[in-house]
C-alpha positions in Angstrom: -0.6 -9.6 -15.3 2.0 -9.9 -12.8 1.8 -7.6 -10.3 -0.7 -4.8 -9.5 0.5 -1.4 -7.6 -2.0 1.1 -6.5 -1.1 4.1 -4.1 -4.4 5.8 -2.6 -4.2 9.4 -1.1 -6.8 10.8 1.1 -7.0 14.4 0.2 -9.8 14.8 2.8 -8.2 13.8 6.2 -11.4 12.3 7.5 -10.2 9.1 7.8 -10.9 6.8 10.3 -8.9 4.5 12.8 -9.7 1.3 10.7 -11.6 1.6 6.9 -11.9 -0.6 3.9 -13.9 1.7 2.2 -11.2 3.4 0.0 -14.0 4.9 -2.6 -13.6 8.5 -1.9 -9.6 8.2 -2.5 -7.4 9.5 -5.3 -5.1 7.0 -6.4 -3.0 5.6 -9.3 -0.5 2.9 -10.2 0.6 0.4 -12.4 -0.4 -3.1 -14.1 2.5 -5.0 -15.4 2.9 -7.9 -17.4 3.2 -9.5 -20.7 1.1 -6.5 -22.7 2.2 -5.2 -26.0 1.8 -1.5 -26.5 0.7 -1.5 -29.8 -2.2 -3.8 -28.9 -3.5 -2.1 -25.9 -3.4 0.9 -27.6 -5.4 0.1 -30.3 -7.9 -1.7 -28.4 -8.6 1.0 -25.9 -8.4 3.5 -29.3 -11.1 1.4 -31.3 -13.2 0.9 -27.9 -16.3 3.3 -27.7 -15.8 3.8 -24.1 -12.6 5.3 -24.2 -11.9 9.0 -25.6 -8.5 9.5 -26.2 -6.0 12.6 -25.7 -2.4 13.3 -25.6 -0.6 15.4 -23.3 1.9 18.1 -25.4 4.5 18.7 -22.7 5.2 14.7 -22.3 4.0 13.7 -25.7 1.6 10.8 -23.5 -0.9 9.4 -25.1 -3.6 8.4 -22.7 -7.3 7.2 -22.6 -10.5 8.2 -20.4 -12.9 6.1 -19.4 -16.2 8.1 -20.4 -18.1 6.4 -17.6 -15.7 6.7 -14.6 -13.4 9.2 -15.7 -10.7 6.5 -15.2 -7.3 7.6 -16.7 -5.0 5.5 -18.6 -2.0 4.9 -20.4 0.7 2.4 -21.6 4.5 4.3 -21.7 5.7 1.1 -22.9 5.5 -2.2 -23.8 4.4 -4.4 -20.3 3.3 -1.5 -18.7 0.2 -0.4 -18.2 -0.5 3.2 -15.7 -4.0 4.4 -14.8 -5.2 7.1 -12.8 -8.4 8.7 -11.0 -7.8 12.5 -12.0 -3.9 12.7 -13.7 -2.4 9.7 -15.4 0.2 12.4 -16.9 1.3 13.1 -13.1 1.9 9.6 -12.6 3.6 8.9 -16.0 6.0 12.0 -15.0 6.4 10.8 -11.8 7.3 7.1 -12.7 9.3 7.9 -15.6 10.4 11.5 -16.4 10.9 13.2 -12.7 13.8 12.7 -10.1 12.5 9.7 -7.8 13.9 11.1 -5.1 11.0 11.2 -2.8 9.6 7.7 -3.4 10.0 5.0 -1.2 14.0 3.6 -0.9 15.6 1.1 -3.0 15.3 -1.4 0.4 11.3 -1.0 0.9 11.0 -1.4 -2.7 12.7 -4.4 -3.1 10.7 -5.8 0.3 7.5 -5.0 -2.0 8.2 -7.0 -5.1 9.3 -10.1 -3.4 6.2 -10.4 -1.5 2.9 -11.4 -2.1 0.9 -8.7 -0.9 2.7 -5.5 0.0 1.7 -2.2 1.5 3.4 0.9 2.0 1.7 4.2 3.9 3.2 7.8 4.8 1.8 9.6 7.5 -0.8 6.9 8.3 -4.3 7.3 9.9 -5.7 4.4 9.3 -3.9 0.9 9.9 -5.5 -3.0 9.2 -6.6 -4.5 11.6 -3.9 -6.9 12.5 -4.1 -7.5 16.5 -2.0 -4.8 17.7 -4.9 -2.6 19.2 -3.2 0.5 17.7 -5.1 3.8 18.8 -5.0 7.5 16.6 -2.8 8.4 18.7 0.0 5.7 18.6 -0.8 6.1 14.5 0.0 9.8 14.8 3.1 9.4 15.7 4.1 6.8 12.9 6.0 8.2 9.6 5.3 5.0 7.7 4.7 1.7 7.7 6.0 -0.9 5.2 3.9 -4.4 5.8 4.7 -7.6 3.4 2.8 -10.6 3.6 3.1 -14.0 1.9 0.3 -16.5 2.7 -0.7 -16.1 6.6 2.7 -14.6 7.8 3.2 -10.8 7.7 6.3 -8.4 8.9 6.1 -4.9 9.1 8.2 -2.0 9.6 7.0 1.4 11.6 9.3 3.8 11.4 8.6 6.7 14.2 9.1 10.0 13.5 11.6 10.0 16.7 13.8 7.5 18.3 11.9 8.1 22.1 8.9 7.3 20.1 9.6 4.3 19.0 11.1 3.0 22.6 7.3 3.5 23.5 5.6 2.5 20.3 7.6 -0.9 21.0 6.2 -1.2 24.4 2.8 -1.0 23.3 2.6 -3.0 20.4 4.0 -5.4 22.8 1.5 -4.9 25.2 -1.0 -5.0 22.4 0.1 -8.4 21.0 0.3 -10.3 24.2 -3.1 -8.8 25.0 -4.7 -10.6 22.5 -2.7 -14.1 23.2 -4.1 -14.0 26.8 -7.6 -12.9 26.0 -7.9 -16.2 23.6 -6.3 -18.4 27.1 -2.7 -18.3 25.2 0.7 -18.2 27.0 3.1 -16.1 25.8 6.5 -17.7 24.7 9.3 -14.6 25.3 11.8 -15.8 23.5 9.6 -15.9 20.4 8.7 -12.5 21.6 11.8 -11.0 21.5 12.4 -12.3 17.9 8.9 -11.4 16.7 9.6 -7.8 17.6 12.8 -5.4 17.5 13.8 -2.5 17.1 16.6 -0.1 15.6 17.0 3.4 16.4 13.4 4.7 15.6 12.0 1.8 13.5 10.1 -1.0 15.1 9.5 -4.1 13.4 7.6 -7.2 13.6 9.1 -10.0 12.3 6.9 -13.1 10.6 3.9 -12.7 12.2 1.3 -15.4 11.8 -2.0 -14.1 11.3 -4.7 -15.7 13.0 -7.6 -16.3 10.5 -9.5 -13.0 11.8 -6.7 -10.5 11.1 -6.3 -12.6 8.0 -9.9 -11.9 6.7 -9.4 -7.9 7.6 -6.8 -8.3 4.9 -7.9 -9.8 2.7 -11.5 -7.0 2.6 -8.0 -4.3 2.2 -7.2 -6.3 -1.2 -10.6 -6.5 -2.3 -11.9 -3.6 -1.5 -8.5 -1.8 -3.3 -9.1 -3.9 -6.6 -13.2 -3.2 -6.5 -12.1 0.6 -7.2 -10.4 -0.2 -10.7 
């Protein structure tokens, strides 16, 4: 495997400010690596577990997992897509469908070359990352692209107006240097002024270091995301 993708929706709204419990989500997304079609096909065909249908629209073959009701399917060769109620849905989304409405060519290419990447539209819930974001500063957000690679994390909230974002740059300020001077530190504005800008109504902090506390409320988000597959 070489990179994992999972997009989680919460149909029920009842989110909280800050969760790592993600079991009550819908979601679907992609394995992909060095997997042969033919093979994973007729492993997950001869498997007991598995019962197997095809959808006649699409001509899809996919698989169900008779336990967890875990959807999958492999369109081609390196490719593996699974679901938790309509693999076909993501298959025709992924493959057959205009991509119009999926994330742009620029956030897509931020995702791939990182480590760990995260996209969210509409967010109401946020990691925990030292910002001290409220519900209602995440109310006001129409998504947030965040990319990490070892402790050092940028992230991109784009406001759904430009007057928002002059504020939700204030505060995250505010919110950041907070947290320096509760833990005694001074803060350095000239690294301050690199660390966060802003364009129009996006907002963005560039390579922040994570101290080891925001680092471990990350790293729950991973796990917990993989513990649902």
């Amino acid at each position: 495997m070489t990179r994992l993708s999972i997009a989680l929706n919460d149909n029920g709204a009842t989110t909280e400010a800050v969760t790592t419990d993600f079991s009550k989500y819908d979601y679907y997304g992609a394995i992909e690596g060095n997997f042969s079609k033919t093979l994973i096909n007729g492993a997950l065909g001869l498997n007991s577990l598995f019962s197997s249908e095809k959808d006649s629209k699409s001509g899809l073959k996919f698989f169900i997992d008779n336990s967890s009701g875990l959807q999958a399917a492999v369109p081609q060769k390196g490719i593996i897509l699974f679901s938790s109620t309509d693999v076909v849905s993501n298959y025709n989304q992924t493959f057959v469908k205009d991509r119009t409405k999926l994330i742009s060519d620029e956030y897509a290419a931020k995702l791939a070359s990182s480590q760990i990447g995260i996209y969210v539209s509409n967010p109401r819930t946020m990691i925990d990352l030292g910002l001290d974001l409220s519900e209602s500063a995440l109310a006001n957000i129409d998504t947030v692209l965040m990319v990490m690679d070892d402790d050092i994390v940028s992230i991109d909230f784009k406001l759904k107006s430009q007057d928002l974002a002059d504020s939700f740059s204030i505060l995250i300020k505010a919110g950041y240097v907070g947290n320096l001077r509760k833990k005694g530190e001074k803060p350095d504005i000239a690294e301050l002024q690199k660390m966060f800008t802003q364009e129009l109504d996006t907002v963005s902090v560039n390579g922040m270091k994570l101290p080891q506390e925001q680092k471990d409320a990350v790293t729950e988000v991973i796990t917990s995301l993989l513990s649902i597959l």
